[in-house]
PDB file with one MODEL, atoms N, CA, C and O in Angstrom:
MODEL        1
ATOM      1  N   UNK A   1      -5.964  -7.481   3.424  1.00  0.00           N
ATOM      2  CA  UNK A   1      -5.434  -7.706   2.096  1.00  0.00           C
ATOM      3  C   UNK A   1      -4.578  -8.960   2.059  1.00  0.00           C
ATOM      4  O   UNK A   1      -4.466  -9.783   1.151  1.00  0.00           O
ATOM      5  N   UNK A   2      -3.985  -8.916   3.288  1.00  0.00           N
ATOM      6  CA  UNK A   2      -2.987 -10.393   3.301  1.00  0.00           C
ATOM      7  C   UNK A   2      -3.885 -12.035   2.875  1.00  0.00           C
ATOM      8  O   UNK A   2      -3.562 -12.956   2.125  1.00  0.00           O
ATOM      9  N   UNK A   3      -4.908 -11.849   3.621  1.00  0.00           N
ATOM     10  CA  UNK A   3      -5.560 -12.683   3.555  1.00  0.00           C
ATOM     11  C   UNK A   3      -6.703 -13.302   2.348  1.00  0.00           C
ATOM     12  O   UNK A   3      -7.358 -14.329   2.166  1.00  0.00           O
ATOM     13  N   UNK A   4      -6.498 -12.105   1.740  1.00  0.00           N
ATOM     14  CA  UNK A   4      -7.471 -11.777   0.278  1.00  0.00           C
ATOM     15  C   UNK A   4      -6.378 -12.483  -0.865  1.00  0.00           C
ATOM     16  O   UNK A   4      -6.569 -13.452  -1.599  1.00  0.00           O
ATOM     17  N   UNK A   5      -5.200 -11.634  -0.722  1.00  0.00           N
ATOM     18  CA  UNK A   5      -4.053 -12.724  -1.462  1.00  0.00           C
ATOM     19  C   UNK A   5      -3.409 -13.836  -1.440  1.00  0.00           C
ATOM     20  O   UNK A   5      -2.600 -14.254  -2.268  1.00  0.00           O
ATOM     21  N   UNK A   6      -3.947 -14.549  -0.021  1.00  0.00           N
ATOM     22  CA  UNK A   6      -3.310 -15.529   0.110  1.00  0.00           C
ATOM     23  C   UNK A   6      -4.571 -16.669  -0.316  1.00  0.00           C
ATOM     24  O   UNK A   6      -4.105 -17.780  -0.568  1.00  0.00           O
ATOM     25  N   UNK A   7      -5.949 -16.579  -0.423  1.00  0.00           N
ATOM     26  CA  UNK A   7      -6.737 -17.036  -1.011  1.00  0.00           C
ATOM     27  C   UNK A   7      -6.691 -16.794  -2.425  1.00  0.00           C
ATOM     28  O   UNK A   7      -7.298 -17.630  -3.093  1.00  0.00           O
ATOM     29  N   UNK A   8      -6.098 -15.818  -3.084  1.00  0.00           N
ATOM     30  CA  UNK A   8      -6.075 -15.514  -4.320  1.00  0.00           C
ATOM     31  C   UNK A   8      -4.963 -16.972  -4.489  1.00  0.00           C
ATOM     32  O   UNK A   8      -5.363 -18.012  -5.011  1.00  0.00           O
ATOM     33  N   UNK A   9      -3.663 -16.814  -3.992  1.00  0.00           N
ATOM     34  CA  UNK A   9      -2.928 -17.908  -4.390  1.00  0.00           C
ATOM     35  C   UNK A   9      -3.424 -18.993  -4.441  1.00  0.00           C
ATOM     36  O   UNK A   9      -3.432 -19.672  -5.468  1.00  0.00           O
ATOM     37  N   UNK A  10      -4.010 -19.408  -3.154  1.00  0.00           N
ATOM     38  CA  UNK A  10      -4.428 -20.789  -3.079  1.00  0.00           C
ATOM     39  C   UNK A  10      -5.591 -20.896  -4.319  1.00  0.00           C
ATOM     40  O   UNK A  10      -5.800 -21.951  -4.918  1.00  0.00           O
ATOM     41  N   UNK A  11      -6.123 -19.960  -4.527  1.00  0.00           N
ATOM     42  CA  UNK A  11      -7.001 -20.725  -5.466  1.00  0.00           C
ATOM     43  C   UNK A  11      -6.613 -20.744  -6.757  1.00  0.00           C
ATOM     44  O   UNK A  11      -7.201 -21.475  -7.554  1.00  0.00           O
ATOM     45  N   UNK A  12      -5.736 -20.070  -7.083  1.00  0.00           N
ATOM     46  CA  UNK A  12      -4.588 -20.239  -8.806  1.00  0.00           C
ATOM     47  C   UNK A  12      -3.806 -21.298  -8.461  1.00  0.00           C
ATOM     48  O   UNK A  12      -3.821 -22.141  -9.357  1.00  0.00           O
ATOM     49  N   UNK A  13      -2.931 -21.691  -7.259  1.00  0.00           N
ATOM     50  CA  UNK A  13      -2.611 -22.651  -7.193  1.00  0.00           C
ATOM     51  C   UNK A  13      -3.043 -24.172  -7.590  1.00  0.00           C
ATOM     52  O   UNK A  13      -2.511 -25.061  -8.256  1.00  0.00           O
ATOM     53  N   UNK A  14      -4.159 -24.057  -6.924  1.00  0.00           N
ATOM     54  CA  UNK A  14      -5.126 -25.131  -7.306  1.00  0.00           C
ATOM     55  C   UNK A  14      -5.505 -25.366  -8.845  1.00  0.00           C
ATOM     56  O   UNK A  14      -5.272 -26.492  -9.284  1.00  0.00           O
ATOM     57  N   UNK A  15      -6.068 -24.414  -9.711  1.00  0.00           N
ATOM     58  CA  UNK A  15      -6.240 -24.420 -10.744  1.00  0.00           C
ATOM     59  C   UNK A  15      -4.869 -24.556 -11.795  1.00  0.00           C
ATOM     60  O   UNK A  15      -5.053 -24.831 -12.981  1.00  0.00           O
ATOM     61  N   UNK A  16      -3.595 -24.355 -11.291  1.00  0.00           N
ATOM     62  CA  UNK A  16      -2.414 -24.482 -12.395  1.00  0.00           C
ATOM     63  C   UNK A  16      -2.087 -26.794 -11.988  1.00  0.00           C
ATOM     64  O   UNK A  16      -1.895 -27.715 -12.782  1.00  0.00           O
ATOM     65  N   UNK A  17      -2.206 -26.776 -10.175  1.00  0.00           N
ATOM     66  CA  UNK A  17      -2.320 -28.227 -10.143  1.00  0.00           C
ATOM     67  C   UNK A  17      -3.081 -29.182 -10.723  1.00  0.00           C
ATOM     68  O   UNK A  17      -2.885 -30.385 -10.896  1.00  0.00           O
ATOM     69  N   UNK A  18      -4.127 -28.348 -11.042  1.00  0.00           N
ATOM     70  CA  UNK A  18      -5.134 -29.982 -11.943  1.00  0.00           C
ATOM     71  C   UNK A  18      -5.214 -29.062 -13.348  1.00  0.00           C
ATOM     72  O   UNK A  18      -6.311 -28.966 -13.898  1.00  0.00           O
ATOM     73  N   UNK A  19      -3.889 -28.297 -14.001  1.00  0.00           N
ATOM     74  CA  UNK A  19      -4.083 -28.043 -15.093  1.00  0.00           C
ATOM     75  C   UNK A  19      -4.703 -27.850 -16.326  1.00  0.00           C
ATOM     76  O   UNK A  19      -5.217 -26.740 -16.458  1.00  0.00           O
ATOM     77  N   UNK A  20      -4.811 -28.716 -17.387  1.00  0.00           N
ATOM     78  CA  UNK A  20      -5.689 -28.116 -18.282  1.00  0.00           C
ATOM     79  C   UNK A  20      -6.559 -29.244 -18.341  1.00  0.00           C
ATOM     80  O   UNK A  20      -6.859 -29.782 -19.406  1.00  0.00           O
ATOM     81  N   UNK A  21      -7.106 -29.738 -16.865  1.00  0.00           N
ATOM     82  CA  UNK A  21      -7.926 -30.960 -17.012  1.00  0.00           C
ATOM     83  C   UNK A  21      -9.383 -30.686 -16.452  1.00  0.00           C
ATOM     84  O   UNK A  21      -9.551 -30.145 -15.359  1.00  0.00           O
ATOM     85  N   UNK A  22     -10.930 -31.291 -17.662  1.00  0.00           N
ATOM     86  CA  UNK A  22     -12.343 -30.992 -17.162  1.00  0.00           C
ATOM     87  C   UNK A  22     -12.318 -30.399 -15.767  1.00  0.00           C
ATOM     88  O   UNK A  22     -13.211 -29.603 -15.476  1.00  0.00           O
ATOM     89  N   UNK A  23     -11.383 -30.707 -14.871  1.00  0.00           N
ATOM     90  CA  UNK A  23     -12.291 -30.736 -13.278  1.00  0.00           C
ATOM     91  C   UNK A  23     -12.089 -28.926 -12.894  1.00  0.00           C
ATOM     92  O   UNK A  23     -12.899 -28.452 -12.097  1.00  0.00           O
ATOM     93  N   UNK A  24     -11.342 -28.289 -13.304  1.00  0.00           N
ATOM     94  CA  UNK A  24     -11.311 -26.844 -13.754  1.00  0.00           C
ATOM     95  C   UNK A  24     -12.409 -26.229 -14.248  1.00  0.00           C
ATOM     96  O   UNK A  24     -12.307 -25.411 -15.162  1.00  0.00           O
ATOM     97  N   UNK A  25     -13.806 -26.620 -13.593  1.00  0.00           N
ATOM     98  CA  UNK A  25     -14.945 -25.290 -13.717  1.00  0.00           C
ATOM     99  C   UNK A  25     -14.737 -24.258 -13.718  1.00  0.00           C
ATOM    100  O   UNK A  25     -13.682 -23.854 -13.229  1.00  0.00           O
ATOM    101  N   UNK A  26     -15.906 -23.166 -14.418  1.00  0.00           N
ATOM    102  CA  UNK A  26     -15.878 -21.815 -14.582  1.00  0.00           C
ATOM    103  C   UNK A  26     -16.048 -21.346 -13.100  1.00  0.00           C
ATOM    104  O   UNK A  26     -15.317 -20.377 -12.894  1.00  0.00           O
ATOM    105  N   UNK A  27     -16.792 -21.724 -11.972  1.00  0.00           N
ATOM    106  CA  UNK A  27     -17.113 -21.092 -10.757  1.00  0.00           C
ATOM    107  C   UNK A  27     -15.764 -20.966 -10.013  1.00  0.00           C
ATOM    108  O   UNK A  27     -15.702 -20.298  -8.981  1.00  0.00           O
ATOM    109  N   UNK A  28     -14.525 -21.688 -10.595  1.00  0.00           N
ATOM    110  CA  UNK A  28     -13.401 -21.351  -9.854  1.00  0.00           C
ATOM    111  C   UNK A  28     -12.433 -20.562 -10.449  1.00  0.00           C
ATOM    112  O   UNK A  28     -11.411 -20.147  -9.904  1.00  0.00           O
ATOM    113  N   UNK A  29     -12.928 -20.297 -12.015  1.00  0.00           N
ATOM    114  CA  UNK A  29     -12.267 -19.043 -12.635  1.00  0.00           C
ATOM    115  C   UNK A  29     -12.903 -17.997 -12.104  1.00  0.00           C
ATOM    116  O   UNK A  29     -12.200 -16.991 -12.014  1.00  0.00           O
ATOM    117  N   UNK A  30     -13.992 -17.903 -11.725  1.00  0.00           N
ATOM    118  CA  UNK A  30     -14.856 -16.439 -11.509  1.00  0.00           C
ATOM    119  C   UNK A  30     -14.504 -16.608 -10.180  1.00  0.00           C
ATOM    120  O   UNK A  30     -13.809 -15.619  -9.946  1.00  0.00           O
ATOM    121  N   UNK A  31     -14.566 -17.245  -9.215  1.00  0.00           N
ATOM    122  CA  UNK A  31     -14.261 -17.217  -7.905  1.00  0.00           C
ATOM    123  C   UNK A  31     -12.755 -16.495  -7.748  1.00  0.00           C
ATOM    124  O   UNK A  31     -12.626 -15.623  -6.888  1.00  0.00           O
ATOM    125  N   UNK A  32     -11.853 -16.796  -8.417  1.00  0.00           N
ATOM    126  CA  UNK A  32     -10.728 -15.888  -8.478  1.00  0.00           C
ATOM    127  C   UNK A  32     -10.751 -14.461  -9.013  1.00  0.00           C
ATOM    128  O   UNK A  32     -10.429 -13.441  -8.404  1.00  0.00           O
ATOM    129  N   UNK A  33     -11.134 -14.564 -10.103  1.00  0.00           N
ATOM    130  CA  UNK A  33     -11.675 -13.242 -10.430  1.00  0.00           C
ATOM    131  C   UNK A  33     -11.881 -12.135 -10.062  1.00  0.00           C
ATOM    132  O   UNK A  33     -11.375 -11.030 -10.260  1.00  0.00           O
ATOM    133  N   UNK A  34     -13.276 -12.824  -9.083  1.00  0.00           N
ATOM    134  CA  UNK A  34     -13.932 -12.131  -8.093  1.00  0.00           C
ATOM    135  C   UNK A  34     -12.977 -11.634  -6.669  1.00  0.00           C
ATOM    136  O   UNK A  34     -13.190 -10.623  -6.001  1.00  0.00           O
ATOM    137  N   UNK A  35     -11.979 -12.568  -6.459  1.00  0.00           N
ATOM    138  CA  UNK A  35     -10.948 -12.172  -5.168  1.00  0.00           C
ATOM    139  C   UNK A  35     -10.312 -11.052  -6.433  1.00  0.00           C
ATOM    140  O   UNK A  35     -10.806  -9.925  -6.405  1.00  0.00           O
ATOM    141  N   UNK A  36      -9.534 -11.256  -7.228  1.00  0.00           N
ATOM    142  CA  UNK A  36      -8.825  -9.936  -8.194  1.00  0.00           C
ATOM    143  C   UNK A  36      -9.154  -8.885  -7.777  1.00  0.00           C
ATOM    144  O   UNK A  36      -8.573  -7.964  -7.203  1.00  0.00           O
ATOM    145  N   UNK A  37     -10.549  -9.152  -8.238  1.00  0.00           N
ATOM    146  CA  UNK A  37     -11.024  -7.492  -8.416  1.00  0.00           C
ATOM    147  C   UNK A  37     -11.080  -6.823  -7.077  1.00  0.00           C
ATOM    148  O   UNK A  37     -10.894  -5.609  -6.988  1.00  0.00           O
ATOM    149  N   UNK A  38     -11.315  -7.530  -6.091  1.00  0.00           N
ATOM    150  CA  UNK A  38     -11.507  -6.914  -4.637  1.00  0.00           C
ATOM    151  C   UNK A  38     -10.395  -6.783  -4.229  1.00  0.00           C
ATOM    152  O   UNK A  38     -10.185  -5.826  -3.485  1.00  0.00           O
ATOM    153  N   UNK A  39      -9.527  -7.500  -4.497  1.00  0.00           N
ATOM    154  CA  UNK A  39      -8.141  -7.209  -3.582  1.00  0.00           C
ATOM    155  C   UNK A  39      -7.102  -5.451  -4.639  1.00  0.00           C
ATOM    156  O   UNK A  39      -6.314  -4.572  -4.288  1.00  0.00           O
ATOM    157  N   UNK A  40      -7.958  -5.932  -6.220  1.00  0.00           N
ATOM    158  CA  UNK A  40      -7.505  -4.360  -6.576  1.00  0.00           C
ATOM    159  C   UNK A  40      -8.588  -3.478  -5.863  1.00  0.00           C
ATOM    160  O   UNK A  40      -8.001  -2.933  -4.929  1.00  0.00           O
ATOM    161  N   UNK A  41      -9.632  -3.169  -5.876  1.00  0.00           N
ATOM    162  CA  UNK A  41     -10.365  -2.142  -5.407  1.00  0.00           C
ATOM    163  C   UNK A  41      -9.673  -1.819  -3.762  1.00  0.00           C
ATOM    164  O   UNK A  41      -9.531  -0.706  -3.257  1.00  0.00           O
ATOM    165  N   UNK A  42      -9.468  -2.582  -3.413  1.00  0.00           N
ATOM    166  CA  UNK A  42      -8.943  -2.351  -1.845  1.00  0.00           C
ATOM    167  C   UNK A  42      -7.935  -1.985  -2.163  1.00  0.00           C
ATOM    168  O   UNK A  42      -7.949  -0.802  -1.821  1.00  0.00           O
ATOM    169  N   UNK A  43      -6.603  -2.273  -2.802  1.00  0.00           N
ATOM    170  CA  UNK A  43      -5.282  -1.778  -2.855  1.00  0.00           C
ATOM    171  C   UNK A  43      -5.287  -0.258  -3.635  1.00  0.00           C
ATOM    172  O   UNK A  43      -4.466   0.542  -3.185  1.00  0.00           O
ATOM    173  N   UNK A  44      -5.959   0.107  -4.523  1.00  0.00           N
ATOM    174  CA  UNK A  44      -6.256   1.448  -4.880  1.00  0.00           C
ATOM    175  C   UNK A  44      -7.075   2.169  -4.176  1.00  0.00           C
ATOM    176  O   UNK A  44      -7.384   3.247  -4.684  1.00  0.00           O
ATOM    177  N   UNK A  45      -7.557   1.894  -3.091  1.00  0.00           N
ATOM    178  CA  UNK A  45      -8.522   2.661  -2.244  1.00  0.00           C
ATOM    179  C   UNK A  45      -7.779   3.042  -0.959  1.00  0.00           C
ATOM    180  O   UNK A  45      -8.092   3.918  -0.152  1.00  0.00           O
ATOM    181  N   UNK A  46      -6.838   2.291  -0.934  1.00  0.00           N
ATOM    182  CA  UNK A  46      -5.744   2.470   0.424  1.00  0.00           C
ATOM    183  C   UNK A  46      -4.930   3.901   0.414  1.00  0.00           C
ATOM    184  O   UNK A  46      -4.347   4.165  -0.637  1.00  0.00           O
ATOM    185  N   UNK A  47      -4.874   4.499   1.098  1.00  0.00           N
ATOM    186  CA  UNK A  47      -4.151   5.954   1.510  1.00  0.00           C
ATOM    187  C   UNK A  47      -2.466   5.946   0.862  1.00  0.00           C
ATOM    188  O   UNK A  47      -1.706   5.125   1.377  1.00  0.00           O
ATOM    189  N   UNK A  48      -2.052   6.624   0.032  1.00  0.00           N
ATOM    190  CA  UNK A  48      -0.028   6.687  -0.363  1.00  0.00           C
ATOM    191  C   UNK A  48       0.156   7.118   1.080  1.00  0.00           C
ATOM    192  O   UNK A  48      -0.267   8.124   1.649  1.00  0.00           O
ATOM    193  N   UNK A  49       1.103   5.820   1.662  1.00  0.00           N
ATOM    194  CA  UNK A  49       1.987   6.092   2.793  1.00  0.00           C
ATOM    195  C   UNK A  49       3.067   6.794   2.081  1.00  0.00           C
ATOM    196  O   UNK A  49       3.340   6.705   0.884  1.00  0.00           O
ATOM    197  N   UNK A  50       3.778   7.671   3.197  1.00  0.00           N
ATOM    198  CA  UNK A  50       4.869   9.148   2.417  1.00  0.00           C
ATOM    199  C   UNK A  50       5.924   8.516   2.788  1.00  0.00           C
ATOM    200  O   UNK A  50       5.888   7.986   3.899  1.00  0.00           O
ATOM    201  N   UNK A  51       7.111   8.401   1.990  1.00  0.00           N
ATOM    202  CA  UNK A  51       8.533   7.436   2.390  1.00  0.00           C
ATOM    203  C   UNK A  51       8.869   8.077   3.479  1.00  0.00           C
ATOM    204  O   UNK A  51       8.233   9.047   3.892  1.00  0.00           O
ATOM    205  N   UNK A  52      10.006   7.551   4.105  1.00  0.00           N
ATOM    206  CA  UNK A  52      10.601   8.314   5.308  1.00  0.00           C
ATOM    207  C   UNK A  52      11.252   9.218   5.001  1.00  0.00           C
ATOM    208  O   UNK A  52      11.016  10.107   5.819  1.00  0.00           O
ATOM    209  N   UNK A  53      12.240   9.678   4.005  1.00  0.00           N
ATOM    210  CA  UNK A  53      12.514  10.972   2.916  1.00  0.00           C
ATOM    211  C   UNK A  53      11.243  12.003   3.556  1.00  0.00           C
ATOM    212  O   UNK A  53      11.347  12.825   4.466  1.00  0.00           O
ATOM    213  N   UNK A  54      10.463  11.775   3.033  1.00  0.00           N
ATOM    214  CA  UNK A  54       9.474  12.520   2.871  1.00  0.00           C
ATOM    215  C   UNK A  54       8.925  13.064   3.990  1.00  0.00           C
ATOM    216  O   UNK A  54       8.523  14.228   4.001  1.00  0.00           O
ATOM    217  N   UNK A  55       8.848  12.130   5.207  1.00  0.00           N
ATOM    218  CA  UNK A  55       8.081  12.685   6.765  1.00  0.00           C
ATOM    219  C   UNK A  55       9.483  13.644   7.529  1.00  0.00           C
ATOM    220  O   UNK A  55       9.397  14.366   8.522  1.00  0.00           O
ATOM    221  N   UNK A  56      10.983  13.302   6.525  1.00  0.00           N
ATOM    222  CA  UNK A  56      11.775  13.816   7.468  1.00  0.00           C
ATOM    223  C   UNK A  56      11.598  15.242   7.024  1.00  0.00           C
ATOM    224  O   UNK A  56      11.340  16.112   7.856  1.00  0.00           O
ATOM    225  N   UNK A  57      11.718  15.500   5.818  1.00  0.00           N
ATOM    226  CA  UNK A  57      11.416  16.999   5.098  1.00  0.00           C
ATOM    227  C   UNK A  57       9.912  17.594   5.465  1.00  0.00           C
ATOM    228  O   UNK A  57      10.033  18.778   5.781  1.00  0.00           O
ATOM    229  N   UNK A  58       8.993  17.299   5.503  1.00  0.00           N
ATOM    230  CA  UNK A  58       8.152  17.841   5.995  1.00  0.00           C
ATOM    231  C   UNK A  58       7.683  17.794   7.903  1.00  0.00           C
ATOM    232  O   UNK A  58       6.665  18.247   8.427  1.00  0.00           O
ATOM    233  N   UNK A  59       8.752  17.143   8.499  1.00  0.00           N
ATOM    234  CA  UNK A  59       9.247  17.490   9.912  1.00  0.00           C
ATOM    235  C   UNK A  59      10.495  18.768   9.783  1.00  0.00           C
ATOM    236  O   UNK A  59      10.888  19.575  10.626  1.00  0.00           O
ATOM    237  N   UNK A  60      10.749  18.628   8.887  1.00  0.00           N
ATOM    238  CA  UNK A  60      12.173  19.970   8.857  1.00  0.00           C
ATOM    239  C   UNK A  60      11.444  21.174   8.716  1.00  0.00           C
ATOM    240  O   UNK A  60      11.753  22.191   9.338  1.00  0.00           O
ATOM    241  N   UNK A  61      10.252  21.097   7.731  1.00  0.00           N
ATOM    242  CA  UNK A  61       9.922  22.235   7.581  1.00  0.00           C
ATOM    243  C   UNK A  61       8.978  22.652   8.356  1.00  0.00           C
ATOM    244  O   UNK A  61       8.803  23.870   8.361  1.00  0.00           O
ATOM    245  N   UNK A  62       8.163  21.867   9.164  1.00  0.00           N
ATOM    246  CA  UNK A  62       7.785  22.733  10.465  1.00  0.00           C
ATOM    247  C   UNK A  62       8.323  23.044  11.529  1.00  0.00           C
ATOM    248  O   UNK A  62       7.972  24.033  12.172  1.00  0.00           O
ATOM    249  N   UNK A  63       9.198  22.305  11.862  1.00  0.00           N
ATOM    250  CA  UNK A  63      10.397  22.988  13.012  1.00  0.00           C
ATOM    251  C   UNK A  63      11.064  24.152  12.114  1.00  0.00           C
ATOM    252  O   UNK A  63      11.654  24.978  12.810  1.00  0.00           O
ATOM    253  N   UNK A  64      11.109  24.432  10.569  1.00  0.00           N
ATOM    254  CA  UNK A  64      11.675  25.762  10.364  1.00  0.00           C
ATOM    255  C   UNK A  64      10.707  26.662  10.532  1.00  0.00           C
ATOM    256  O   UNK A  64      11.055  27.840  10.611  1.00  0.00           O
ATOM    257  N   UNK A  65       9.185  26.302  10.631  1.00  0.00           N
ATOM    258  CA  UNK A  65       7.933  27.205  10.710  1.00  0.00           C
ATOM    259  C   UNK A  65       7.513  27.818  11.696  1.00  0.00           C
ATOM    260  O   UNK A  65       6.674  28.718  11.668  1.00  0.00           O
ATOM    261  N   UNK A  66       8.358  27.145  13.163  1.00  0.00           N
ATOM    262  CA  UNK A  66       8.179  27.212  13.936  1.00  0.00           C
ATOM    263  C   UNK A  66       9.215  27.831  14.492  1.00  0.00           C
ATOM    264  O   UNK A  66       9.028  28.304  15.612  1.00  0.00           O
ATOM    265  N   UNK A  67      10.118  27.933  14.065  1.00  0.00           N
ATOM    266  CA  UNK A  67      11.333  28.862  14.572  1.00  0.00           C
ATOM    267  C   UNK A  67      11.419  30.098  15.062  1.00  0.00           C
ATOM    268  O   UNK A  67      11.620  30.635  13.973  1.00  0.00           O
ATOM    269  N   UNK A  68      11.429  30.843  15.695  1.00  0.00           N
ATOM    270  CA  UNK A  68      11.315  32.600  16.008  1.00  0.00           C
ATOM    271  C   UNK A  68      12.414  32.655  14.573  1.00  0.00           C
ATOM    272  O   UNK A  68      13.053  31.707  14.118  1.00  0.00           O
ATOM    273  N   UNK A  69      12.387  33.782  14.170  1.00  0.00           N
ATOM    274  CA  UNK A  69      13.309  34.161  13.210  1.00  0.00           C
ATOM    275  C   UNK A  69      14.097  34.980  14.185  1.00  0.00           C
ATOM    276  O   UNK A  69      13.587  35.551  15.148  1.00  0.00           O
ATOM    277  N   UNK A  70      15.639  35.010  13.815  1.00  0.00           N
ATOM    278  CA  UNK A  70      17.217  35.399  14.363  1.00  0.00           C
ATOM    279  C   UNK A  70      17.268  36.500  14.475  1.00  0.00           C
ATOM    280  O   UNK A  70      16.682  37.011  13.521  1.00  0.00           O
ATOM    281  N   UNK A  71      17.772  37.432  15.327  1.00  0.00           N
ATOM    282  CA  UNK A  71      17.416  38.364  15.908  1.00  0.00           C
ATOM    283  C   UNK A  71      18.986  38.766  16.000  1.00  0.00           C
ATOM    284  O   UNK A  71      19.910  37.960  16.115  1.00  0.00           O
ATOM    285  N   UNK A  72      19.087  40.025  15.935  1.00  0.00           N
ATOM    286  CA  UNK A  72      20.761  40.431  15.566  1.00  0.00           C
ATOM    287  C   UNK A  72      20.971  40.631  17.037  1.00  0.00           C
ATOM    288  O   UNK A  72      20.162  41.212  17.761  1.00  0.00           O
ATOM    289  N   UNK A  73      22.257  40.045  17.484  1.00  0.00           N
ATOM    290  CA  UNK A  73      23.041  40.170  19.106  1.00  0.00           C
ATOM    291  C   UNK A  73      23.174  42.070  19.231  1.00  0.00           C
ATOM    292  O   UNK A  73      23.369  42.895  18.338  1.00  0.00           O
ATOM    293  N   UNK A  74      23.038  42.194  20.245  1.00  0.00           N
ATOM    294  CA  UNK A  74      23.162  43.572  20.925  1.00  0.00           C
ATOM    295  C   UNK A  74      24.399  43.253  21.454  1.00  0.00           C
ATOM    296  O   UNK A  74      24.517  42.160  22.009  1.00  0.00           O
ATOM    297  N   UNK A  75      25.627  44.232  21.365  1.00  0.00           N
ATOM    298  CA  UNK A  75      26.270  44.125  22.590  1.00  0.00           C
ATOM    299  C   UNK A  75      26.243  44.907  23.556  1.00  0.00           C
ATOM    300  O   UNK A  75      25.675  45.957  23.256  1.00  0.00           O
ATOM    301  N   UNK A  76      26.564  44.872  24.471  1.00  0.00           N
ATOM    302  CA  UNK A  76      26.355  45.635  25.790  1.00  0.00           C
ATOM    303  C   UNK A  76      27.266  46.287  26.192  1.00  0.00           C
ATOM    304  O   UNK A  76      27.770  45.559  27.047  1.00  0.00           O
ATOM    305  N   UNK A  77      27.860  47.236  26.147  1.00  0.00           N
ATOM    306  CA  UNK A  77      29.468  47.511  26.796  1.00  0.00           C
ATOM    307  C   UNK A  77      28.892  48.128  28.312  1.00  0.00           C
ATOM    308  O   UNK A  77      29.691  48.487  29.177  1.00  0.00           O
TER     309      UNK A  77
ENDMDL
END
């Protein structure tokens, strides 16, 4: 993806540098375009990483799942 956006820049870059002048063909509007759309299809196709909030609470709650449940002390006289 890094690399998908960093061609995305370079090629808007290019097109805002020779501004609103003829040499701005359509094959380099669609050529961007075409990076857009792929770099969205890839970024919505990518897995939700879970915040760290989130891996710590669902680490809490299997070490509570995993717990023997508490067991009342006997004393011994």
């Amino acid at each position: 993806m890094k690399k998908l956006r960093h061609a995305i820049e370079y090629l808007t870059g290019e097109m805002l540098n020779k501004g609103r002048t003829p040499s701005i063909d359509k094959d380099q509007i669609q050529a961007n375009l075409i990076l857009m759309a792929c770099n969205r299809q890839i970024y919505f196709e990518c897995p939700v990483s879970p915040t760290d909030s989130e891996r710590v609470l669902a680490m809490q709650s299997l070490l509570l799942a995993r717990t023997p449940p508490h067991t009342e002390e006997v004393e011994i006289l």
